[in-house]
C-alpha angles and dihedrals in degrees: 000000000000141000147238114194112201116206122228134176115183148084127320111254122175113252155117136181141153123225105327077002121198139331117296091237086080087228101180114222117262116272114246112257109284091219096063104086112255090240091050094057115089116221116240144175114210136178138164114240123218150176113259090220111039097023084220116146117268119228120191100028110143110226120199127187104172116302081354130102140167142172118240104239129221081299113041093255130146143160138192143183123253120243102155145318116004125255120132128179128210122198122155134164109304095351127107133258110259124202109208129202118289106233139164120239116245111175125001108287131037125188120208095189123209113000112198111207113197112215120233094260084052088055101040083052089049084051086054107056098036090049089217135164111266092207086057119082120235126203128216113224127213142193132204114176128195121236086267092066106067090184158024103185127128082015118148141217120228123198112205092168150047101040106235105034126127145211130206129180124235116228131208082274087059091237123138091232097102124106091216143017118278119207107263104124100125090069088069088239125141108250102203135015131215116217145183089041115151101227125256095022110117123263124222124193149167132200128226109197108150120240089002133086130226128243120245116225125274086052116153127247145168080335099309140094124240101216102184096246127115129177117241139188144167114294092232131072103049098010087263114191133166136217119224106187112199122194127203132187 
């Protein structure tokens, strides 16, 4: 596999999400029961899987973290266990393969949250619009702001690095046709994509967000690390795509 490091230079928030991430609120995850003894509970990373459209829950989506795999239930839902450093896949019929944030583990469960899967019609739209390369990776950006930050709108991506490579907004129609974010973050959805990257180059970028600042990596979350780093592969074959989660104060 290989790897796009994002550079960031501001101050630490506390957060963690996975592609379209958590809920805005910021709720933490409920601490294990402080009567089971810490070396009989079994680490575990855990998300719910949707569709980007409809946001309805996806059964039948495989998960993989490593040597580990699962099967969304009626829900969505999965869960894993932790043996190392975070990096699940999620590919399903007819649906797209999604990247998601590399993290690190810190306590013995992490949630990713919702977790919104394009389909492959939805990515070969997205192709589309943005005119990009297919045998160029994309990577879908998104933003999870504290309490602090009251909005993200009219907020702006800035690619340092690679030359070449491009941004585009999501609107309400969840289109990338938009010249700015809109703030949508509570219904888990990127709200911009980055296009045209060779993968594996690093990926520098800076975020715009008016009156709020932006997290370094490394910043906890919901008992994991975000470490700046995102998978990433040629769109086609497979219809791959990553997920880059970005977080502001």
């Amino acid at each position: 596999m290989t790897y796009v490091e994002t550079t960031l230079t501001v101050a630490v928030l506390a957060l963690f999400a996975g592609c379209g991430g958590t809920k805005s609120s910021m709720a933490m995850v409920t601490s294990p029961d402080m009567s089971t003894p810490a070396d009989q509970i079994t680490p575990g990373i855990r998300g719910t899987v949707i569709d980007y459209f409809s946001s309805m829950p996806l059964a039948g989506m495989t998960v993989t973290d490593g040597p580990n795999s699962t099967t969304t239930d009626a829900g969505g839902n999965w869960t894993l266990p932790t043996t190392g450093p975070l990096a699940p896949v999620v590919t399903g019929p007819m649906y797209s393969t999604l990247y998601l944030p590399q993290a690190t583990a810190g306590s013995v469960e992490v949630n990713q949250g919702a977790i919104p899967l394009p389909n492959s019609s939805g990515i070969a739209l997205e192709q589309n619009i943005l005119a990009s390369d297919s045998t160029k990776a994309i990577v879908q950006v998104t933003v999870l702001q504290a309490s602090t930050c009251p909005s993200i709108a009219g907020g702006t991506l800035t690619v340092e690095s690679p030359e070449g490579a491009s941004v585009a907004y999501f609107t309400d129609q969840k289109l990338p046709t938009g010249n700015s974010f809109i703030d949508g973050t509570t219904d888990h959805r990127p709200v911009a994509v980055i296009y045209n990257l060779e993968p594996g180059v690093d990926l520098g970028v800076t975020l715009h967000v008016p009156g709020c600042t932006q997290a370094p990596p490394d910043t906890p979350f919901e008992h994991a690390s975000l470490n700046g780093k995102v998978t990433t592969a040629a769109v086609e074959p497979g219809d791959h795509n990553s997920s880059l989660v970005l977080i502001v104060q």
